[in-house]
mmCIF entry with sequence, helices, sheets and N, C-alpha, C, O atoms, coordinates in Angstrom:
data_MODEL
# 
_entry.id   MODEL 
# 
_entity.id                         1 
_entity.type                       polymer 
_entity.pdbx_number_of_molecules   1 
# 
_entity_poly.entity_id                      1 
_entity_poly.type                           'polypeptide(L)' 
_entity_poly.nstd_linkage                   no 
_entity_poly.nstd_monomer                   no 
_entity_poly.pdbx_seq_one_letter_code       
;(UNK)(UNK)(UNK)(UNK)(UNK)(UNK)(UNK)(UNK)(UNK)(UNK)(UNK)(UNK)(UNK)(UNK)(UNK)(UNK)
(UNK)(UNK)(UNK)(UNK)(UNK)(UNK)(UNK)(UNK)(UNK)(UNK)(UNK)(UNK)(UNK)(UNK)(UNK)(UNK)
(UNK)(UNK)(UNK)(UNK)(UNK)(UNK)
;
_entity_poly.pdbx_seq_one_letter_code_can   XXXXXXXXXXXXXXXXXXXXXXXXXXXXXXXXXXXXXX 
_entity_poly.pdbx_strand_id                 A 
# 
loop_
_entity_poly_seq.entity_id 
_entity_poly_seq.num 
_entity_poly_seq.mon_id 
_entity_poly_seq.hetero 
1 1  UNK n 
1 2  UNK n 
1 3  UNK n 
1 4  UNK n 
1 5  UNK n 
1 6  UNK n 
1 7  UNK n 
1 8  UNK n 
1 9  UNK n 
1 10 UNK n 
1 11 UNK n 
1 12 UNK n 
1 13 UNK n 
1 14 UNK n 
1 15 UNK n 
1 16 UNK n 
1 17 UNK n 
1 18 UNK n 
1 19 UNK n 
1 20 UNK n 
1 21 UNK n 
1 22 UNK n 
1 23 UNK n 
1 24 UNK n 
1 25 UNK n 
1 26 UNK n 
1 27 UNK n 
1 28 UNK n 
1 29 UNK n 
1 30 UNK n 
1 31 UNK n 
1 32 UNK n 
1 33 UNK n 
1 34 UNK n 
1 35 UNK n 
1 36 UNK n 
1 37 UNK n 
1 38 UNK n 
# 
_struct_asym.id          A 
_struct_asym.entity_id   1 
# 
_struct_conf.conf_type_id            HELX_P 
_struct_conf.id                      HELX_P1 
_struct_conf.pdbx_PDB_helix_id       AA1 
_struct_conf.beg_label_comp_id       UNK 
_struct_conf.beg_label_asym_id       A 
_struct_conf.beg_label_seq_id        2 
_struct_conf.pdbx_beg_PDB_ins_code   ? 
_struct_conf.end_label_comp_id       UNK 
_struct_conf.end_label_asym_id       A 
_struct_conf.end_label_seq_id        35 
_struct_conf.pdbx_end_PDB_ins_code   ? 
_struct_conf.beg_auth_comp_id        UNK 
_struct_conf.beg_auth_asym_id        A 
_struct_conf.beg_auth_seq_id         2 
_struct_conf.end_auth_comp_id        UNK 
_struct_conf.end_auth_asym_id        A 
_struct_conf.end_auth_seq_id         35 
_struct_conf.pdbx_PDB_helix_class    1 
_struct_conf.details                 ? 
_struct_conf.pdbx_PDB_helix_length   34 
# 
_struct_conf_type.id          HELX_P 
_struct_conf_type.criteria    ? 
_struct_conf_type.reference   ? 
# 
loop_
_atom_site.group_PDB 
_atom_site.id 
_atom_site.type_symbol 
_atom_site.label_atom_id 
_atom_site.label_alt_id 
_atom_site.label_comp_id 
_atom_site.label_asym_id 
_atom_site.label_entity_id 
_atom_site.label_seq_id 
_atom_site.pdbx_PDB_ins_code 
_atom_site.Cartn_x 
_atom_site.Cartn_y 
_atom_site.Cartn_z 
_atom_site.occupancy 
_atom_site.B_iso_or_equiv 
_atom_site.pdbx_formal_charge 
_atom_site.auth_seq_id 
_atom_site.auth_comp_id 
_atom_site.auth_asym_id 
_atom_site.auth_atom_id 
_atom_site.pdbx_PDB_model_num 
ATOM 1   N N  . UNK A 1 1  ? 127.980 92.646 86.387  1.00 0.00 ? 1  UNK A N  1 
ATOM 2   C CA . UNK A 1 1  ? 126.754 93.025 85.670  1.00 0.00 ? 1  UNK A CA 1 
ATOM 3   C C  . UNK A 1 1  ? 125.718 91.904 85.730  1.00 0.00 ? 1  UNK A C  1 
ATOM 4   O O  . UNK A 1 1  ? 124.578 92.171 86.108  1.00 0.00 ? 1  UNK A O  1 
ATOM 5   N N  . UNK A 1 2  ? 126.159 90.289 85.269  1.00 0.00 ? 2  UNK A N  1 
ATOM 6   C CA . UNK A 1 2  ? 125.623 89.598 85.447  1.00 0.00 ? 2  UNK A CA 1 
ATOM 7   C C  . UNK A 1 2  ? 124.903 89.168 86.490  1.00 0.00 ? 2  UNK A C  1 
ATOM 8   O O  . UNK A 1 2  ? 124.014 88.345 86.271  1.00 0.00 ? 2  UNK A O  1 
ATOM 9   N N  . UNK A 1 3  ? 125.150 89.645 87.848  1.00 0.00 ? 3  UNK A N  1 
ATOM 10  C CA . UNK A 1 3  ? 124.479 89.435 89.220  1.00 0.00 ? 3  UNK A CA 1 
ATOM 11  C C  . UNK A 1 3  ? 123.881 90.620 89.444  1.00 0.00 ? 3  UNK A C  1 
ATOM 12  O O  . UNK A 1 3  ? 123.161 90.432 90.424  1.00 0.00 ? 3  UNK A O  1 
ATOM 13  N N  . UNK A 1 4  ? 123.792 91.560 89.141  1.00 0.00 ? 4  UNK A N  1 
ATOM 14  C CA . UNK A 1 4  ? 123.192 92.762 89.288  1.00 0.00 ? 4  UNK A CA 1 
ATOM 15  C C  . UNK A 1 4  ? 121.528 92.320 88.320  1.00 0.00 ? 4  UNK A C  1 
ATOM 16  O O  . UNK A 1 4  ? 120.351 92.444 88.658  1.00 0.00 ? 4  UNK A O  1 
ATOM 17  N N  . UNK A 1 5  ? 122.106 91.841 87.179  1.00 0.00 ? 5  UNK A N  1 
ATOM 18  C CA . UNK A 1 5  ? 120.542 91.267 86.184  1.00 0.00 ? 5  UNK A CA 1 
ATOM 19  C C  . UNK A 1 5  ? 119.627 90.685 86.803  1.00 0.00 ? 5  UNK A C  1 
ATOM 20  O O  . UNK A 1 5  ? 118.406 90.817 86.882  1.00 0.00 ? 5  UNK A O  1 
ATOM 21  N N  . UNK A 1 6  ? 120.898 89.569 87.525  1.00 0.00 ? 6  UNK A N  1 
ATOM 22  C CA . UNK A 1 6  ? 119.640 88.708 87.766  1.00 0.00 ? 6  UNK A CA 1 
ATOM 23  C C  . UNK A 1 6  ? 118.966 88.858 89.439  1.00 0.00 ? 6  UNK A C  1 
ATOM 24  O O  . UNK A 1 6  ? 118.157 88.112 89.990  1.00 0.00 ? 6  UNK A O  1 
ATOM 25  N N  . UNK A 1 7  ? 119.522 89.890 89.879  1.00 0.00 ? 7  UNK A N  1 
ATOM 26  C CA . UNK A 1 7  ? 118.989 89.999 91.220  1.00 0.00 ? 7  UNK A CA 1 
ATOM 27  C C  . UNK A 1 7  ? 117.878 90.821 90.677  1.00 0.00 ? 7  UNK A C  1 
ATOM 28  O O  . UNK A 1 7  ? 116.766 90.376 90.964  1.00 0.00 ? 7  UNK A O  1 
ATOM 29  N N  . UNK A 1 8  ? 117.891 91.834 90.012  1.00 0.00 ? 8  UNK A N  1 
ATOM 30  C CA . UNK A 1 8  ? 116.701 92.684 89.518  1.00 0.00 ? 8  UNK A CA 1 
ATOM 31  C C  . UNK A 1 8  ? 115.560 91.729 88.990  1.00 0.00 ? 8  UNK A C  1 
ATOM 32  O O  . UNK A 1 8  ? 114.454 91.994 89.462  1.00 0.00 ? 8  UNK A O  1 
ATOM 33  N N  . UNK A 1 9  ? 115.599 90.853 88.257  1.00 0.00 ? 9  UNK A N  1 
ATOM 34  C CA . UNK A 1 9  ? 114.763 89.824 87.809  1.00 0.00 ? 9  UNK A CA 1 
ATOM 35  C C  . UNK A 1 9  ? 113.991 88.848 88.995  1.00 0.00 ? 9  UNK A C  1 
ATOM 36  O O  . UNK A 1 9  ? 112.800 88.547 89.071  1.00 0.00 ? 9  UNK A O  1 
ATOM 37  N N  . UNK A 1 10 ? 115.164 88.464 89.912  1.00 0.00 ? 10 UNK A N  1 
ATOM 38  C CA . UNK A 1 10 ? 114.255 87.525 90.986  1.00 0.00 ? 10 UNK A CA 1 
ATOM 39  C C  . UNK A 1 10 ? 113.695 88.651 91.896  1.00 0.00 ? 10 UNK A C  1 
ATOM 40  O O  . UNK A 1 10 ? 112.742 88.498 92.659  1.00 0.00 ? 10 UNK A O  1 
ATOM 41  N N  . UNK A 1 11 ? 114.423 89.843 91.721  1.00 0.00 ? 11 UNK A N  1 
ATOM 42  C CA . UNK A 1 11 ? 113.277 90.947 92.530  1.00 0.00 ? 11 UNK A CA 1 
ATOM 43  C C  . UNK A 1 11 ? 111.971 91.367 91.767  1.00 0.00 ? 11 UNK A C  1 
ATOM 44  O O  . UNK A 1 11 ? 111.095 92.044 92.303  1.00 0.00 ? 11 UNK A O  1 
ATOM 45  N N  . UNK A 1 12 ? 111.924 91.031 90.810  1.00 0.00 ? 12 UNK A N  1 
ATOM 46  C CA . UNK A 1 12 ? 110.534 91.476 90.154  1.00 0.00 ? 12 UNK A CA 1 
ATOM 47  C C  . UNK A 1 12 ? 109.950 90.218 90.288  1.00 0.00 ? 12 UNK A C  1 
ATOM 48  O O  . UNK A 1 12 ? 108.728 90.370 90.298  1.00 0.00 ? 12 UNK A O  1 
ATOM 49  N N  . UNK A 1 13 ? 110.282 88.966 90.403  1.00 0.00 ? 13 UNK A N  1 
ATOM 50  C CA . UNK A 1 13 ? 109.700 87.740 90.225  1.00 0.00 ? 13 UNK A CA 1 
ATOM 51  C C  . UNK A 1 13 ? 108.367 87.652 91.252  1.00 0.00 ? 13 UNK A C  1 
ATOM 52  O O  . UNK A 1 13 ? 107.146 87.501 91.243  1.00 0.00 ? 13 UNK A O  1 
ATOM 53  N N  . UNK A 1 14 ? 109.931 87.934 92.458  1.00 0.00 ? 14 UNK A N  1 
ATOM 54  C CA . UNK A 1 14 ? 109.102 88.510 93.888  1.00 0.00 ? 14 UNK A CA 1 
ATOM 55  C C  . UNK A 1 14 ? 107.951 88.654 94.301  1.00 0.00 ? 14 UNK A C  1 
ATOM 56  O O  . UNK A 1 14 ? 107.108 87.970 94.881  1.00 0.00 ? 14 UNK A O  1 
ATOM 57  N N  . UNK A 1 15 ? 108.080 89.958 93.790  1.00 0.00 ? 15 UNK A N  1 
ATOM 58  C CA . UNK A 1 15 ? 106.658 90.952 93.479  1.00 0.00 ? 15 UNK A CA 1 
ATOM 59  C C  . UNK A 1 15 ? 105.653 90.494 93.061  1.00 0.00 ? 15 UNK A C  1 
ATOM 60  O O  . UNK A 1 15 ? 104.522 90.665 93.515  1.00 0.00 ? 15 UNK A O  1 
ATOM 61  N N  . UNK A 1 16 ? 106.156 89.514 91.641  1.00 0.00 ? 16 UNK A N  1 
ATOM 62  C CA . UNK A 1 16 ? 104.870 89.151 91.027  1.00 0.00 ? 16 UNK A CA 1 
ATOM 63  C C  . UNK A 1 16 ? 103.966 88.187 92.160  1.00 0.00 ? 16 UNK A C  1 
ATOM 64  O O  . UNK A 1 16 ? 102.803 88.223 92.560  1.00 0.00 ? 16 UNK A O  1 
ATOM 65  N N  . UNK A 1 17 ? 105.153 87.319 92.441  1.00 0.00 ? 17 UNK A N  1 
ATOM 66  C CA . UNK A 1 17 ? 104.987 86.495 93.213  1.00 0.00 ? 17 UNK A CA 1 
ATOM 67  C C  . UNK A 1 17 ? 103.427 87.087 94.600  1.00 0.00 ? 17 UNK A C  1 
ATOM 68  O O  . UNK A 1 17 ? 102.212 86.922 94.715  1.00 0.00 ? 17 UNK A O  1 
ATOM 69  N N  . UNK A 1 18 ? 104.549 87.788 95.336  1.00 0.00 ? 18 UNK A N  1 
ATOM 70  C CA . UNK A 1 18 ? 103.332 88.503 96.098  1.00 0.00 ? 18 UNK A CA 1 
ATOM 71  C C  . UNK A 1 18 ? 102.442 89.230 95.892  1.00 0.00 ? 18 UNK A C  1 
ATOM 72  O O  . UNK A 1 18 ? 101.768 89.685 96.817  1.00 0.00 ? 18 UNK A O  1 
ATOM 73  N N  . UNK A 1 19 ? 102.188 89.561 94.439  1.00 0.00 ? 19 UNK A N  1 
ATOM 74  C CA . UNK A 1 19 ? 100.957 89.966 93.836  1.00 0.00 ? 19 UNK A CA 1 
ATOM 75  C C  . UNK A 1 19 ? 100.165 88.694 93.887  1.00 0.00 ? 19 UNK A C  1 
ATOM 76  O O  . UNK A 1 19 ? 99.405  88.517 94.839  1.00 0.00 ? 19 UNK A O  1 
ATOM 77  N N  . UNK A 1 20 ? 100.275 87.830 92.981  1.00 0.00 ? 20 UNK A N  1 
ATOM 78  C CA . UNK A 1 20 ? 99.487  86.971 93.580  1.00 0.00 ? 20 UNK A CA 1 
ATOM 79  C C  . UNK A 1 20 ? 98.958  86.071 94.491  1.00 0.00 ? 20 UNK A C  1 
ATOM 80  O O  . UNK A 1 20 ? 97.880  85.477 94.485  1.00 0.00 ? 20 UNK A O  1 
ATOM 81  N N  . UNK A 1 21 ? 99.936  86.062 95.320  1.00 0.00 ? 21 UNK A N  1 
ATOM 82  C CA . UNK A 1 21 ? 99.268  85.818 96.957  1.00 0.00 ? 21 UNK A CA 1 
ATOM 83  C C  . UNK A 1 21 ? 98.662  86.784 97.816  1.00 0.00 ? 21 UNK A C  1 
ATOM 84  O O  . UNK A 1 21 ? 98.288  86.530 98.961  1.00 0.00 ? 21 UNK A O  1 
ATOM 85  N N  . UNK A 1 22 ? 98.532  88.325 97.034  1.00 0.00 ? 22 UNK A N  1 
ATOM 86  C CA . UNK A 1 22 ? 97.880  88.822 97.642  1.00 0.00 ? 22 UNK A CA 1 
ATOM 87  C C  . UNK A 1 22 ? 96.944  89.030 97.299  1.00 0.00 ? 22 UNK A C  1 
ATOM 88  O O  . UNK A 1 22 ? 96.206  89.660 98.057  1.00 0.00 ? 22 UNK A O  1 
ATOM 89  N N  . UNK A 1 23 ? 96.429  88.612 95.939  1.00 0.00 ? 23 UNK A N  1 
ATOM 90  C CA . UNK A 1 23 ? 95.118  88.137 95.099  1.00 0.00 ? 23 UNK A CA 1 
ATOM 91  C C  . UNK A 1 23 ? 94.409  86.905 95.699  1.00 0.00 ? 23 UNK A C  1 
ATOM 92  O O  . UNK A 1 23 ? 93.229  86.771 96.024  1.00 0.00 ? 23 UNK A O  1 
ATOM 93  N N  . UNK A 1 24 ? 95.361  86.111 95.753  1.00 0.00 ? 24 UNK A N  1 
ATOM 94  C CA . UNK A 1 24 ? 94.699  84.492 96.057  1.00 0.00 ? 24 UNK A CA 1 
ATOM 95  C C  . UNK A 1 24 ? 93.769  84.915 97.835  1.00 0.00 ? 24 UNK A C  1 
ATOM 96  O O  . UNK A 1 24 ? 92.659  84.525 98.198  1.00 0.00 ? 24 UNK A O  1 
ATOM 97  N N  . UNK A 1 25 ? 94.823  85.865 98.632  1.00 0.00 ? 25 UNK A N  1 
ATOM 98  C CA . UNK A 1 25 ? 94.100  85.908 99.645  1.00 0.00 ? 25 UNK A CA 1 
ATOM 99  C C  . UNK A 1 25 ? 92.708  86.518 99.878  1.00 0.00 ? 25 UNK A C  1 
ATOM 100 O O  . UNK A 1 25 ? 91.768  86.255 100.627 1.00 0.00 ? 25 UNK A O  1 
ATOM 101 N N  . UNK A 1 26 ? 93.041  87.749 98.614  1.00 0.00 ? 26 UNK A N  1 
ATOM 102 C CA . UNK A 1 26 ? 91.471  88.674 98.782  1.00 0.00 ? 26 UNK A CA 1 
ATOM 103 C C  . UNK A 1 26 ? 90.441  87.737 98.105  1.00 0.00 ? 26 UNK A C  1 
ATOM 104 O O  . UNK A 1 26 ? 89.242  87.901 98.332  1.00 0.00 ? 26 UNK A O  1 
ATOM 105 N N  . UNK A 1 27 ? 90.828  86.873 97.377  1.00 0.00 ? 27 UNK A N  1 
ATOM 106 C CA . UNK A 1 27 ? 89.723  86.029 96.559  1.00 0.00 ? 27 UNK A CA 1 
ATOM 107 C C  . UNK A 1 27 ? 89.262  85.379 97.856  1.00 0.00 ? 27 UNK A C  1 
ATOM 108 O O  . UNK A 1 27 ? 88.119  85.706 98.177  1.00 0.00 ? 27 UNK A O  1 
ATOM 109 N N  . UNK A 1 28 ? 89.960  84.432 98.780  1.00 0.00 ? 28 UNK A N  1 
ATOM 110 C CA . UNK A 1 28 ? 89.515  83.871 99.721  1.00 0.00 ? 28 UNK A CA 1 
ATOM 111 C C  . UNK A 1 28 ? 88.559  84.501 100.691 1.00 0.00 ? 28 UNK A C  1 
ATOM 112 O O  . UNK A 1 28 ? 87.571  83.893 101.101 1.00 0.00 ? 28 UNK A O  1 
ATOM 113 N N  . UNK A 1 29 ? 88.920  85.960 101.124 1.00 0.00 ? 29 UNK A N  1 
ATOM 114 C CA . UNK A 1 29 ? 88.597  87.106 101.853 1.00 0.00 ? 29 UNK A CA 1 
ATOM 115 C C  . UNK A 1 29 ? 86.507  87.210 101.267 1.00 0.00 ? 29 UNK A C  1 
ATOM 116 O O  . UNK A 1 29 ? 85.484  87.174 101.951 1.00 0.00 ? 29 UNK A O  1 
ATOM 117 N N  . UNK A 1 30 ? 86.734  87.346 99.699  1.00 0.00 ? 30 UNK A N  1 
ATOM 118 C CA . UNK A 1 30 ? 85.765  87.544 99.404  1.00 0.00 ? 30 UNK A CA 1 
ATOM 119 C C  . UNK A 1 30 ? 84.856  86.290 99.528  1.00 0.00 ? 30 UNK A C  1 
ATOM 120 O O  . UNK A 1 30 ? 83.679  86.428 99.859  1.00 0.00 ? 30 UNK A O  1 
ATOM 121 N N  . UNK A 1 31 ? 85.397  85.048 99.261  1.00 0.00 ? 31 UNK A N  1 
ATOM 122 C CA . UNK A 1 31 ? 84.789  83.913 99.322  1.00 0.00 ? 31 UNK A CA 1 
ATOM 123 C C  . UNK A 1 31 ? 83.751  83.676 100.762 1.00 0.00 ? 31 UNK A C  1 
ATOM 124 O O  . UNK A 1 31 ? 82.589  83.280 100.851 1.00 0.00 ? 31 UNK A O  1 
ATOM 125 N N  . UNK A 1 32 ? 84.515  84.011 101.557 1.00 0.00 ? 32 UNK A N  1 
ATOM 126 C CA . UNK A 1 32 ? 84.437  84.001 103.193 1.00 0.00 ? 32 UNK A CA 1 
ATOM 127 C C  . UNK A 1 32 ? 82.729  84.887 103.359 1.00 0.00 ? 32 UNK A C  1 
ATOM 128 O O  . UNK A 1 32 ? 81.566  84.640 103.678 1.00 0.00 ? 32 UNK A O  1 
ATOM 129 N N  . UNK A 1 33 ? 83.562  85.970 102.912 1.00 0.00 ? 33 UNK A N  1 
ATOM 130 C CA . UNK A 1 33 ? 82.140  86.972 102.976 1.00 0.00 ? 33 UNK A CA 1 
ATOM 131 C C  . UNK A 1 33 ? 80.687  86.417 102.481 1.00 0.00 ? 33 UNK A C  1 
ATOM 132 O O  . UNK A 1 33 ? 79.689  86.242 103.180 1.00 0.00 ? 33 UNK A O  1 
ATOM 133 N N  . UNK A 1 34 ? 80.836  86.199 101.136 1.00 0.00 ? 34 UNK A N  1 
ATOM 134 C CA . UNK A 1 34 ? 79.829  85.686 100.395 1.00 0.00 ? 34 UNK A CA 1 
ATOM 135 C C  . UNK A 1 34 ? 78.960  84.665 101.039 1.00 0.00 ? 34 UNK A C  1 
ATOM 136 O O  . UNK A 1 34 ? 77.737  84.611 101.165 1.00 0.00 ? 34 UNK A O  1 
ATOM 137 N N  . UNK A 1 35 ? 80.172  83.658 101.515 1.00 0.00 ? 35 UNK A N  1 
ATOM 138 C CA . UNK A 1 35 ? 79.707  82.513 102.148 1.00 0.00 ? 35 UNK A CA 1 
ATOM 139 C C  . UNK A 1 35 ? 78.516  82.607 103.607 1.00 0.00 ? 35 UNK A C  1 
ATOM 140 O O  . UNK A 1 35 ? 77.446  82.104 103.950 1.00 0.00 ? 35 UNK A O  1 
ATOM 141 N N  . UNK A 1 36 ? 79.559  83.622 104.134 1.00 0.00 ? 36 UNK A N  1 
ATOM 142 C CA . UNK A 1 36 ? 78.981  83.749 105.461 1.00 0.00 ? 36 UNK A CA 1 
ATOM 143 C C  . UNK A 1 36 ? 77.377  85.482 105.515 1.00 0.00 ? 36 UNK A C  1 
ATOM 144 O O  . UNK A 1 36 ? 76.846  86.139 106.411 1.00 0.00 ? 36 UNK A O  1 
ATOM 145 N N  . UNK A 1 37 ? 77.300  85.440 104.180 1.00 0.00 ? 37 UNK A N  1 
ATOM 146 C CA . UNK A 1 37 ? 76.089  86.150 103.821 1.00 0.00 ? 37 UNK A CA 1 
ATOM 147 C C  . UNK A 1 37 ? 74.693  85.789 103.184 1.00 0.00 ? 37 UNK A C  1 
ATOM 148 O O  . UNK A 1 37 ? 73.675  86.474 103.088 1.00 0.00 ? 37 UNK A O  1 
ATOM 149 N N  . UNK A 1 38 ? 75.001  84.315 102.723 1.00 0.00 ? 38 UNK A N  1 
ATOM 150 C CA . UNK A 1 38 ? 74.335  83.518 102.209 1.00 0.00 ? 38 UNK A CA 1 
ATOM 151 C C  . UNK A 1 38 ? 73.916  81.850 103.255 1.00 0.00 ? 38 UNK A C  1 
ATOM 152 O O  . UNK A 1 38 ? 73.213  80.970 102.759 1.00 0.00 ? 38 UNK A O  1 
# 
C-alpha cells in the first residue's frame, strides 16, 4: 500500500512539476514575442 501512495504522489508531483515548466516556457514564448514587437 505504502508504495502504491507514494508512487501516486511523486506522480502528481510530476505533473505539477511539468505544469510549471510548461508555464515558465510560455512566459518565455511570450517574452520573445513582445520583445521582438517592440
Amino acid at each position: 500500500m505504502r508504495r502504491a501512495i507514494s508512487f501516486l504522489s511523486a506522480d502528481k508531483l510530476s505533473d505539477l512539476f511539468l505544469q510549471i515548466i510548461w508555464l515558465n516556457s510560455q512566459k518565455k514564448q511570450l517574452l520573445c514575442l513582445i520583445k521582438s514587437k517592440f
